[in-house]
N, C-alpha and C positions, 0 to 999 in steps of 0.2 A: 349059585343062588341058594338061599337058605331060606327065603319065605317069599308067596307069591304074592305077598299081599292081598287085598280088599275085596271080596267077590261077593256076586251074589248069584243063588239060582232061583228061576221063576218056570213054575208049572204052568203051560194055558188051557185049562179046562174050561173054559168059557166059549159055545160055540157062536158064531158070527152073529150079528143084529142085523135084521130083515123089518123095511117100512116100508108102506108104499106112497109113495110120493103124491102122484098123479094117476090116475086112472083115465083108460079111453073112455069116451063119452060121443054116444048114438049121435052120428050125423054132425060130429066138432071133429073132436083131436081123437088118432087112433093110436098115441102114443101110451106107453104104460113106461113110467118109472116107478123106480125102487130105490131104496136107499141100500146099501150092503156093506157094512163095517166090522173092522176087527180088531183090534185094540194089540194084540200080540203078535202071533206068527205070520196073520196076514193070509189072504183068501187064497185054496189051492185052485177050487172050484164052484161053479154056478152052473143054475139051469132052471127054466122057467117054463112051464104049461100050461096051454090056455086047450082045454077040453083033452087033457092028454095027446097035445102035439104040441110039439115042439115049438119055441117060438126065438130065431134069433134075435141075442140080446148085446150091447156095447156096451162092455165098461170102464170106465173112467175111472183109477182110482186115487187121481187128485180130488176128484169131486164127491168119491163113493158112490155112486150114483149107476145103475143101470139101465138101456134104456134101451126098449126093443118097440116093433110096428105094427101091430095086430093087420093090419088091413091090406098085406096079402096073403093070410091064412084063410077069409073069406068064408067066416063063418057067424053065424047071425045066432038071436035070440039069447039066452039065456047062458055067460062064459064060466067057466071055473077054472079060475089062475091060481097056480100053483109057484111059489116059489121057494127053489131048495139053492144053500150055500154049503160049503164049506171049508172051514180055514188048514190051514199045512200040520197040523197034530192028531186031524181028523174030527173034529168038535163040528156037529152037524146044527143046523136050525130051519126051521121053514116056515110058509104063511102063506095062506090061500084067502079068495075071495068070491062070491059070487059078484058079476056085476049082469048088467041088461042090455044089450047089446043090436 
């Protein structure tokens, strides 16, 4: 072989995209989505906190979409969600929110 032809290389410095879709809402839905996308190497990990605990989350990543249950953490009043991703190069991003609870 004398030439490998046509290549290309691509750096991913760009860390994941965090939205939030849906938020629980007092005495409706106690579901909380998130959107979680990444465009290149694709998500190593996630994790989500609601008052600094833990809150199991399911994700889809046909849909991009995570989607966890606040309402057997069983915690009231005033939440602070936290959400952290990150993709397989190590490129971190997050997003928090207060909501009322």
């Amino acid at each position: 072989i004398r030439a490998f032809g046509k290549y290309t290389v691509i750096a991913d410095t760009i860390a994941p995209e965090l939205e939030f879709l849906s938020m629980p809402e007092k005495d409706k839905s106690a579901l909380l989505k998130v959107k979680i996308k990444d465009d290149l190497s694709g998500i190593k990990g996630y994790k989500v906190l609601v008052n600094k605990n833990w809150l199991l989350m399911e994700y889809d990543p046909k849909l991009v979409v995570m989607v966890g249950d606040l309402s057997y953490l069983n915690l009231k009043g005033k939440l602070f969600i936290e959400c952290f991703a990150e993709d397989e190069t190590q490129n971190k991003s997050s997003i928090s929110k207060y909501i009322e609870w």
